[in-house]
N, C-alpha and C positions, 0 to 999 in steps of 0.2 A: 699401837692401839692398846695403850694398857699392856704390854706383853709381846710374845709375837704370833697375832691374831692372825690367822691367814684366810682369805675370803675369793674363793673364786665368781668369777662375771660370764654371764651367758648372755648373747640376744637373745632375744625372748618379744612375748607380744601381749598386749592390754591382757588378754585372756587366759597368759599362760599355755598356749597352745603349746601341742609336744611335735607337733610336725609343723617347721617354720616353712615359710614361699615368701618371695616380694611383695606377695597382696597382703597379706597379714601385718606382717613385719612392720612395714610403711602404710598399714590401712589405720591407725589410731594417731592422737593427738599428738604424740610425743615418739618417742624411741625408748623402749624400754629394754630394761639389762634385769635379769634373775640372779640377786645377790646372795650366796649360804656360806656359812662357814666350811672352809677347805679341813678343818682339820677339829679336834674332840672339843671343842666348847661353844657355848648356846648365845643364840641372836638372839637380843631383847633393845627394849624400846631405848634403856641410857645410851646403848652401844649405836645404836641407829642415831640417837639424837646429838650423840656428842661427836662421834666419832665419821660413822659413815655419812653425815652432813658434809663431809668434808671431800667427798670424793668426787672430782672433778671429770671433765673428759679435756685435751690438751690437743686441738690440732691446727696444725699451721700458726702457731704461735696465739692463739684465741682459743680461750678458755670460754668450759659448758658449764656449770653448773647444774645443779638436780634442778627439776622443773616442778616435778611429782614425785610423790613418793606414797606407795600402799602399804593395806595394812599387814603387817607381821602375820604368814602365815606358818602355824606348829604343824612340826615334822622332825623326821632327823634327817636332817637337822630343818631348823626353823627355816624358811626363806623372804626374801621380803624385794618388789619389784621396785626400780626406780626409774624414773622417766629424765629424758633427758631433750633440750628442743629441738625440732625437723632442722634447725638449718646446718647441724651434724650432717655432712656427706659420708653418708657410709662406704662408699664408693673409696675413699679415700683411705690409706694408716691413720690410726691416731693414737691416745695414751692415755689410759686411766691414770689420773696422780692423785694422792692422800699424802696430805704431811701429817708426818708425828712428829709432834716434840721438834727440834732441829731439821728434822729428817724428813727430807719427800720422796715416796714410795712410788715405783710409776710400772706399768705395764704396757707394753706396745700389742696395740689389737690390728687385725687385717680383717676385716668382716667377707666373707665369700660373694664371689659374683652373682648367685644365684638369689641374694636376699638383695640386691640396691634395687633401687628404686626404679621400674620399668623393665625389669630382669624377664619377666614370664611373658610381657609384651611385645616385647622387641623379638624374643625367638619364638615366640607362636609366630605373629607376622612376619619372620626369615623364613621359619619350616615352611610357611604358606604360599611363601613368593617363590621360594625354591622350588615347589611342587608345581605352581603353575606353570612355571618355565619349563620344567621337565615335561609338562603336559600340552606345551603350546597355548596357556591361555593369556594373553599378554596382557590383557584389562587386568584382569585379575592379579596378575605378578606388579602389574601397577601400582594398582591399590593399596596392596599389602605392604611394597617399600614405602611408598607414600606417610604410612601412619608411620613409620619409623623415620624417614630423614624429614618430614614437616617439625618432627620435633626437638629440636637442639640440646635438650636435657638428656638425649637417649646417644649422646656421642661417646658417654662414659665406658660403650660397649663395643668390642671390639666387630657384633656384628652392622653398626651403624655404615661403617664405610664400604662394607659387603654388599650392605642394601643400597646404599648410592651407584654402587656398581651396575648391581642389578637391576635395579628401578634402569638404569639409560640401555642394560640389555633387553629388558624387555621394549624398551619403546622403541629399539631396533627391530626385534620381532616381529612387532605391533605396524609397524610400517613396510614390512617386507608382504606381510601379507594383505594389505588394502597394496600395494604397488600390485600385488599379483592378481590381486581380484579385480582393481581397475583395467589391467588390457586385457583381461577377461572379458570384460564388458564392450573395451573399443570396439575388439572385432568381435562380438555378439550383434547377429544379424535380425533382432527380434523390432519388435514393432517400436517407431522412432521416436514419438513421444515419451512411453515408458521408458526405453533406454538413456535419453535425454535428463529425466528424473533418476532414475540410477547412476546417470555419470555427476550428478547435481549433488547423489547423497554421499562422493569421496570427498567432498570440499571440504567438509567439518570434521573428518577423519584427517585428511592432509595439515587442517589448519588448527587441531586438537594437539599434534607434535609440535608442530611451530610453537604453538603459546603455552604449550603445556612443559615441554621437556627440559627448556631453560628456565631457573627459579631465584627469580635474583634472590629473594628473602630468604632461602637456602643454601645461598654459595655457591650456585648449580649454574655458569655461565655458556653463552652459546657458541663461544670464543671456547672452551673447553675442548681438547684434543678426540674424548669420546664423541661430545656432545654436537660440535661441529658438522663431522659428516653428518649424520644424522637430520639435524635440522636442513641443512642446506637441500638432501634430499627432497622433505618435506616440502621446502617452501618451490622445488621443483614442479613436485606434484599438483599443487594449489594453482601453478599456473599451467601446468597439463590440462587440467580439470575445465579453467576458464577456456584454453583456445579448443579442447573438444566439444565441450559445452557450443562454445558459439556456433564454431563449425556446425554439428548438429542440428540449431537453432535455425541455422540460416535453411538449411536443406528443409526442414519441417516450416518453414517461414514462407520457402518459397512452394512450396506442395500448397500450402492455406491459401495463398491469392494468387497462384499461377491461373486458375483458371478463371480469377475476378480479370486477371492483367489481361489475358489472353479473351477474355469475352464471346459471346456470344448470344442471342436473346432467343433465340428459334433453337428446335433440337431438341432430344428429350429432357434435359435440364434448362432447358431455357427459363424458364420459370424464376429456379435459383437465383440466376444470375440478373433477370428482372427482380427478383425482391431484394436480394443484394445492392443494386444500383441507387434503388431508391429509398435504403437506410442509407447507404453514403451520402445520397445528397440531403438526407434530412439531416444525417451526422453534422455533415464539414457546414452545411449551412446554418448551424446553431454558438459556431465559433462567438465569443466577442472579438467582433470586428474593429469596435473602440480602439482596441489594445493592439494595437502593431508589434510592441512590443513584446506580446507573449511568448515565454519559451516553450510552454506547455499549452494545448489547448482545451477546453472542459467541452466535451461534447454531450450531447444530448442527441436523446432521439421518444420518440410516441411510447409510452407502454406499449400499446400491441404491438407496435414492430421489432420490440424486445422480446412478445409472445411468438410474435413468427419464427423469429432468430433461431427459438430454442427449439420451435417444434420440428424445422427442417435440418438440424442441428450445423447451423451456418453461426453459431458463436461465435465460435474459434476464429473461421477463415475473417466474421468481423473484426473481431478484436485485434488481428493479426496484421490487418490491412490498415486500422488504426494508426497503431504503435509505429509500423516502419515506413509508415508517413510524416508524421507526429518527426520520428528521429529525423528522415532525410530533413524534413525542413528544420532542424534546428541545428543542422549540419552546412542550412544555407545555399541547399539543394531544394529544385523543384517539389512542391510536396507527392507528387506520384511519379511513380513509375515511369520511363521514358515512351514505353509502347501502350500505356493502360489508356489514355486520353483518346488518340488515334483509333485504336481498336474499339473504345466507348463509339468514336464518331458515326464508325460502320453500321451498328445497331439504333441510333439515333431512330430511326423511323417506328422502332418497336415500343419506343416507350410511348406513356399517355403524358409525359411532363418533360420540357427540357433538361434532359439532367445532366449530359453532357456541356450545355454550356452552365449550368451550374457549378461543376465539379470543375470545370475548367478558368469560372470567375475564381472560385476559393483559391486555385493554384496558382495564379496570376497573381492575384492580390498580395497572398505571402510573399511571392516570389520577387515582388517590386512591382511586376510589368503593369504598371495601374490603369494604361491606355487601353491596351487588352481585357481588363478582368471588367473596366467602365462596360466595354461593349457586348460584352458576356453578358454582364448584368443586364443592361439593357435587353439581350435577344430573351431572357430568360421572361420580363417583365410580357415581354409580345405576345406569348405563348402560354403562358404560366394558369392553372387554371386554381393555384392552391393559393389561396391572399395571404396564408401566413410563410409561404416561400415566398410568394412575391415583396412580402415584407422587408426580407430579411437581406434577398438583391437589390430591395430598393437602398436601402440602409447603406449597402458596400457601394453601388453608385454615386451617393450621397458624401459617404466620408471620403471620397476621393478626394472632392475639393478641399481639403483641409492636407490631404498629404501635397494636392499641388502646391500648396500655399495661399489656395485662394480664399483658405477662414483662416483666421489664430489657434491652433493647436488648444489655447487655454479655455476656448469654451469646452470642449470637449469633459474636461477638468470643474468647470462651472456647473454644468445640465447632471455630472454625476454626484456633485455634492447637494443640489438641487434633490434628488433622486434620494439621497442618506438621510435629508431633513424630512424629506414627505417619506418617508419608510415612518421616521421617528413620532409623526403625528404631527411634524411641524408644520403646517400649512405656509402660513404667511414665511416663514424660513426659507421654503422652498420657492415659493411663487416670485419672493423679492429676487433670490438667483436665478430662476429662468427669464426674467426678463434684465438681468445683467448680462446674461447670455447673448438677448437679443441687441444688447445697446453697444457691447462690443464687438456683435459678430451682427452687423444690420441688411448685410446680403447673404446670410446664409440660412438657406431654406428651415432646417435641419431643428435650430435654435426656436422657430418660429414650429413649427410643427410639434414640438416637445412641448413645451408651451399652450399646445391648443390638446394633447394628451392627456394635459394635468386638467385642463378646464373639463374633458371629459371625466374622469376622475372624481370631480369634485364638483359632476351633476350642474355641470353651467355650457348648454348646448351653443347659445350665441355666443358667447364668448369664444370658445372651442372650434364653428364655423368660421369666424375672423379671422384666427392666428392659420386655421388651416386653408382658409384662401390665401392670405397671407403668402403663403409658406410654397403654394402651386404657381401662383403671381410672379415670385422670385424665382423659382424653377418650377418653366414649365414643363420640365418632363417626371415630376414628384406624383408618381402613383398612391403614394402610398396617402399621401393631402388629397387626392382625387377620392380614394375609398372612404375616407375618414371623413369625409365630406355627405360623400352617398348615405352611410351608413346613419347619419344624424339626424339626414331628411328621412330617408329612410322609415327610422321611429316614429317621427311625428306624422309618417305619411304622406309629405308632401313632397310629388312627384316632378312639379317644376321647375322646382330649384335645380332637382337631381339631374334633369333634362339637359338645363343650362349650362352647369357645373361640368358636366362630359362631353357636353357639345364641344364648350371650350377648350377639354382636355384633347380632342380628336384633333381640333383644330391646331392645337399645338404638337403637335405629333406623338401624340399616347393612341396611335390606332393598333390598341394591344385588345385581347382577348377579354381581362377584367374588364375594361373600360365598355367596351363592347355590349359584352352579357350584362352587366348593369344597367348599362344605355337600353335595351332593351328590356327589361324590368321595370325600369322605371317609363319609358312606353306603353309598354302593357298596363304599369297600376295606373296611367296616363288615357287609358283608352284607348290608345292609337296602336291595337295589333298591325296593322300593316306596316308601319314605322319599328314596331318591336318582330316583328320578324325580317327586318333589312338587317337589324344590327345582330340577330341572335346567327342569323348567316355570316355576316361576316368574323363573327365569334367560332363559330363553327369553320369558316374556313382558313382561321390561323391555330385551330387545334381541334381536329375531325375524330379526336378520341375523345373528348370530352363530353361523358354520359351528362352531366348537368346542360349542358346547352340542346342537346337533343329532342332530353324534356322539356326544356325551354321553349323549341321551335315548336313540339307537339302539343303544349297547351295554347302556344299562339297560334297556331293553324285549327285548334280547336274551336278558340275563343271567333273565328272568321266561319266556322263549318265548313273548313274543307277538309273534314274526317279520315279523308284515305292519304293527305300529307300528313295529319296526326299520329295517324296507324303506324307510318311510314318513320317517322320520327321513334316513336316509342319504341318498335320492335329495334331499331338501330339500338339505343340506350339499351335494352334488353339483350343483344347481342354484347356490346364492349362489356357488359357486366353481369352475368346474369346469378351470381347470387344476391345482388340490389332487387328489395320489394318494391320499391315505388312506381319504377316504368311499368312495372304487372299491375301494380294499383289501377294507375293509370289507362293503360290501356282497357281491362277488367272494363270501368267506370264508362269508358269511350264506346265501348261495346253496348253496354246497358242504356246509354245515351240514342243511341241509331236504334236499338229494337224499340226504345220508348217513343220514338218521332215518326215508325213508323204504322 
């Protein structure tokens, strides 16, 4: 340099800081070096511009050149900073060079481990994971290696492979202690729902090592001689977890409807188990029965018997009695229990609705036995005092013939596309496929009755009475075309048809309870009490709980004046239910009636 200039080189940072760290050092654009003269002569701008222009950095056979260069500052001696660019590894040796003249001048630099790059990070987070481990905190020891081996630029340190170490010590920690707290809990004799949710909360601890502790994008295999036992344990525990869990389940499963299986309707819980019975059969009789098919079933039940559920806090044991019905039959299993049916049968006389052959058609039905679940349904219709259960057994009745084979499976298919077009506003859409329905399927009731639905629907009554004669004509044990029938005359008031319509239904062997107390209704609004109190008797005597036929008998014995069968009637209805107003109405009005005639 003109002479022999001699110039010593420091790391140094953007700011000239006098106390260097990794954060500094490597916190600015460049890398910068503090250039002054080593020895008695003065840095000025020729020497910078001619000379120290030329000072290079030399490593791995790739040369740096200046990037930056600041201004001259005066001193003794002068100084002046030069930048040089990041992709210098400090980490690395390398070689200041300057040629002079022939001559290239070189220095070998070794920059300290304490200034590369992630130096203050990587041993905070050691010191930090070291400390947890010492303290038993194994999350925490986690963590800590974690930010040091997630990052492959921090391999440059010789604490990187300490913290791979560590990181799979601690997730041995980490596991020894959920192992010790889980049979902790096995045999914790505490109440078996919340320990069931406690044995539920190792799953994601067991299954946190499994997916956590091997890291392919790390290099961190589960094949790995540490890493191996480890996980294998893990994935031990995860199926501990499942077979105690079930275990558990089943024991808490069966405490929920051992006392639905085991029954009983009298007793100081009988109650229970009468409201219980009769969400079951609202449950299971909401199935679509359409779908044979179903793996799963969508049940339904009444808002209020959703309110009852909760207030006698019978949720559970329903939802429970549900589910491991729901599973047996998708297991291709009976849907109930093998003693629940039998046991239901015992209690049979307590209920006011057949519910036993209810619950006994659904379980048939699933089960294949379709001759069975036919006749179920039927005993259910005989009895049945709820037209929207009677509906719904009429329906399972009905689809039998199509699993005999005696419709084509494809109307089925037809009446519910039918069903998609009249959702959509499509009228003419739908109506053209219900009677595609009927032209392919022209003895089945079913078709003919869906058909006479829509005619209701869309406010066209004759219409609606034809497809549902129709539809009783082709079967005549079609309860459901016998009401749908009543119901039309009904509106318009005219009792004759109604008369005829049931006569005929009796005649064909629908001498069921609805048919009946309708038959009788429409006698009454016919004039003829003494013809509506034959049929509201024998209404009453195929279901003697039924508070509406009571009342029925006691406004016909009224409507004749023979007041003390009236009386007789109403206090009966007032007995099977006495938080019902009407029979009190009733009776009330019956009273006021005899002091006024006398």
């Amino acid at each position: 340099m003109g002479g022999p200039r001699v110039v010593s080189i420091d790391l140094s940072t953007q700011n000239r800081d006098a106390t260097l760290t990794s954060e500094n050092v490597n916190g600015g654009p460049y890398y910068y070096f503090l250039v002054k003269p080593a020895a008695d002569w003065a840095l000025d701008a020729d020497i910078v511009k001619e000379d120290l222009s030329k000072l290079i950095i030399v490593q791995n056979e790739q040369k740096f050149a200046i990037m930056w260069k600041g201004e001259i500052v005066a001193g003794t001696p002068a100084t002046i900073l030069l930048g040089y660019p990041r992709s210098v590894n400090l980490h690395q040796p390398f070689q200041f060079q300057i040629a002079v003249g022939d001559k290239v001048y070189q220095a070998d630099v070794t920059i300290p481990q304490q200034y590369w790059p992630g130096y203050t990070f990587t041993t905070m987070n050691f010191q930090a994971a070291t400390e947890a481990v010492s303290t038993k905190q194994a999350r925490a020891a986690i963590a800590a290696t974690e930010k040091i081996v997630s990052n492959s630029a921090l391999q440059i340190f010789p604490h990187f492979e300490r913290a791979r170490s560590l990181r799979t010590q601690a997730f041995g920690m980490f596991l020894g202690d959920v192992q010790m707290s889980f049979q902790a809990t096995v045999v914790d004799t505490g109440e078996l729902k919340g320990k069931i949710a406690r044995v539920e909360g190792f799953r994601p601890l067991y299954q946190f090592v499994v997916d956590s502790l091997p890291r392919a994008a790390w290099n961190i295999g589960s094949l790995d001689p540490a890493v191996a036992p480890i996980v294998e344990q893990a994935r031990a525990g995860v199926t501990n977890v499942h077979l105690v869990r079930d275990s558990l389940q089943r024991v808490l499963d069966d405490k929920n409807v051992r006392w639905i299986i085991e029954g009983s309707a009298v007793g100081k819980n009988g109650f229970l188990y009468q409201y219980m019975i009769e969400t079951l059969a609202w449950a299971f009789s909401s199935a679509n029965f359409e779908d044979t098919t179903a793996t799963d079933l969508k049940l339904t039940i009444p808002d209020e018997f959703r309110t009852r559920l909760e207030r006698y806090a019978l949720v559970e044991s329903y939802e429970t009695f549900l589910r491991l019905s729901i599973e047996r039959m998708q297991t291709n299993l009976p849907m109930f229990p093998v003693e629940f049916l039998p046991n239901l049968r015992k209690d049979t006389s307590s209920f006011s609705q057949p519910f036993f052959s209810m619950l006994k058609a659904v379980n048939d039905y699933y089960y294949g036995n379709i001759t069975a679940a036919r006749d179920e349904a039927f005993r259910v219709l005989m009895t049945c005092t709820e037209p929207d259960l009677n509906a719904r057994f009429d329906l399972v009745r009905v689809l039998i013939d199509i699993r005999r084979g005696q419709a084509p499976g494809e109307v089925l298919r037809i009446l519910e596309d039918a069903r998609q077009h009249e959702q959509k506003g499509d009228a003419d859409g739908a109506l053209e496929r219900y009677r595609q329905a009927t032209v392919i399927a022209p003895n089945f009731a079913y078709a003919f009755f869906a058909i006479g639905q829509f005619y209701v629907r869309t406010g066209d009554p004759i219409r609606a009475i034809n497809f549902f004669q129709r539809a009783y004509q082709i079967d005549s044990l079609y309860n459901s075309a016998y009401r749908e029938s009543y119901n039309m005359y009904l509106k318009q008031g005219n009792y004759k048809p109604i008369v005829d319509v049931l006569l005929y239904a009796i005649q064909h062997g629908n001498d069921t309870w609805e048919v009946n107390s309708n038959l009788g209704t429409a006698f009454l609004g016919d004039n003829d009490p003494a013809r509506a109190i034959q049929h509201f008797e024998r209404a009453l005597a195929l279901n003697g709980k039924s508070y509406k036929t009571n009342i029925q008998l006691g406004l016909a014995h009224q409507a004749v004046k023979n007041y003390q069968k009236a009386r007789e009637y109403f206090n009966n209805a007032i007995g099977l239910d006495p938080t019902r107003q009407d029979a009190v109405d009733y009776l009330t009005r019956l009273n006021e009636m005899q002091r006024n005639e006398k």
